[in-house]
C-alpha positions in Angstrom: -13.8 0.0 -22.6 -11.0 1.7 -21.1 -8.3 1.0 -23.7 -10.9 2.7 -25.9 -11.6 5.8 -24.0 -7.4 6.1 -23.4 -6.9 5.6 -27.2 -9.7 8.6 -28.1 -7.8 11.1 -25.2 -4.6 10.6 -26.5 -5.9 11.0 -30.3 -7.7 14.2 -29.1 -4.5 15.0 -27.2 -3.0 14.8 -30.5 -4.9 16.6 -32.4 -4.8 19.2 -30.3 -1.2 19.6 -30.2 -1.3 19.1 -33.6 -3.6 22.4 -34.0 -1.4 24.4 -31.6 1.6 23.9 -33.3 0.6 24.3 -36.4 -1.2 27.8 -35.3 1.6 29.0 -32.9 4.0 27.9 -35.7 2.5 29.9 -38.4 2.2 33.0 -36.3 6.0 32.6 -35.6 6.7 31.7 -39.3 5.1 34.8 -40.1 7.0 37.4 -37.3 10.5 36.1 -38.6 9.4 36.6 -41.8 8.2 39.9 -41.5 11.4 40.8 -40.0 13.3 39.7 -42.0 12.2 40.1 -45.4 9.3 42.5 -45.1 11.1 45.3 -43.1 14.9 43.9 -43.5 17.1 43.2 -40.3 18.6 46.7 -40.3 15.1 48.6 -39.9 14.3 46.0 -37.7 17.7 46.5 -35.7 16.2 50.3 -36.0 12.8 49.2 -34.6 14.3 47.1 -31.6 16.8 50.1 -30.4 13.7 53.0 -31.0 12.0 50.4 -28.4 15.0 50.0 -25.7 15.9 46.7 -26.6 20.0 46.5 -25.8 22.5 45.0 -28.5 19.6 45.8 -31.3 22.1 44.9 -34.1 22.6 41.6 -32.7 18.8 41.1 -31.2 17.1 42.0 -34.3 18.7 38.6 -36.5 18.8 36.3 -33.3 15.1 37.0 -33.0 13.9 37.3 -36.5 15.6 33.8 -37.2 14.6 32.2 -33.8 11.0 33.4 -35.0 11.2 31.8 -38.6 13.1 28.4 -37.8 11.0 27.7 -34.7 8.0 28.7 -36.7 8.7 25.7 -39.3 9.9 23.4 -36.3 6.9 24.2 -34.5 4.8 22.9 -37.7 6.7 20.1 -38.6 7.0 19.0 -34.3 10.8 19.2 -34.9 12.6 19.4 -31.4 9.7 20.8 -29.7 10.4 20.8 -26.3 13.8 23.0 -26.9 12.0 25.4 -29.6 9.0 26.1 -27.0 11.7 27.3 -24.3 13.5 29.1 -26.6 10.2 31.0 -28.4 8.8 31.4 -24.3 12.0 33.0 -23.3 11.8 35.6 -26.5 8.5 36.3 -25.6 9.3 37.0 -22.2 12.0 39.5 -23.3 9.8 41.4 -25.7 7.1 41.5 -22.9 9.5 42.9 -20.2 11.7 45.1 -22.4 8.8 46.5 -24.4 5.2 45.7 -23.9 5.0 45.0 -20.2 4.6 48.9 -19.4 1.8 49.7 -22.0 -1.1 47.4 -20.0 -2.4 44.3 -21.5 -4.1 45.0 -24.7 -2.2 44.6 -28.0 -4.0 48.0 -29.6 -2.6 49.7 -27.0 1.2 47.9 -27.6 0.7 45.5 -24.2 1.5 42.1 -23.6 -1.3 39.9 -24.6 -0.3 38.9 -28.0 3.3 38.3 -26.6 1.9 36.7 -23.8 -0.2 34.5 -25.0 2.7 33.5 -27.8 4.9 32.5 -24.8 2.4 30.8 -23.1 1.8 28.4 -25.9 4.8 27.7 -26.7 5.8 27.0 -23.2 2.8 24.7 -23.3 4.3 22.8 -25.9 7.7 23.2 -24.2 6.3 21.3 -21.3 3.7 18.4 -23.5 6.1 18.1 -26.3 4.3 17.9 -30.1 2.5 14.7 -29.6 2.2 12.2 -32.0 1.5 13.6 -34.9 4.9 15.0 -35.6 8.5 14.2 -36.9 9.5 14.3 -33.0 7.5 11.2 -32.3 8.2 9.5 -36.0 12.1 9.9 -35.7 12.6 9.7 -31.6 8.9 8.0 -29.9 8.8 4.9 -32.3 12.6 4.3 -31.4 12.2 4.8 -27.4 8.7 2.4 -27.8 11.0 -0.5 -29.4 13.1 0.4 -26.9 11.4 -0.3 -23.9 9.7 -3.4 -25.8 12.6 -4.8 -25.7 13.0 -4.3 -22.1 
């Protein structure tokens, strides 16, 4: 009975991640893209020094590609513990540098979208992807035969 009830948390647990990732990944997928291909690097180099963001001409491609690759990693549960940090930490800066003074809601150019952006993604920083990803199928099958083995 409780092998059971174990197996249906971590499946749930899974699924879960699965969801986040997939939904923080996409929204992430979508900002990089935006940035880059939508408004182009140099207005969004433009954009980033019109909102006080230092070394805008090097910010603007750091972030727009950080935002596109960890989007898809995100999805795909590729090195999601790093990826989560790094997409927390770039959410921290934009809410500091730019958001944090306007109040909380996003209509109003606050923090909550940014917040709760970094949030999840420190969430999935700190649980990694779970099993449902190409984390666990390339590094958690390899670490379980390893500690078989044991």
């Amino acid at each position: 009975m409780a092998t059971a009830t174990a197996q249906r948390h971590s499946t749930t647990r899974d699924l879960g991640l699965l969801v986040a990732r997939i939904v923080l990944g996409v929204v992430f997928t979508a900002h990089g893209i935006q940035k880059i291909s939508e408004w182009g690097l140099d207005a969004t180099a433009q954009n980033f020094a019109g909102m006080g963001v230092p070394m805008p001409e090097l910010a603007a491609p750091v972030v727009a590609i950080l935002e596109l690759a960890g989007g898809i990693a995100l999805i795909l549960g590729v090195l999601t513990p790093w990826v989560g940090i790094l997409l927390a930490i770039d959410m921290l800066v934009a809410a500091l540098l730019v958001h944090v003074g306007s109040g909380v809601f996003v209509d109003g150019g606050g923090w909550e979208l940014v917040g709760g952006l970094g949030a999840g993604a420190l969430a999935l920083a700190a649980t990694g992807s779970g099993r449902l990803s190409l984390d666990h199928l390339f590094v958690g099958r390899r670490s379980g035969r390893r500690s078989a083995r044991a």
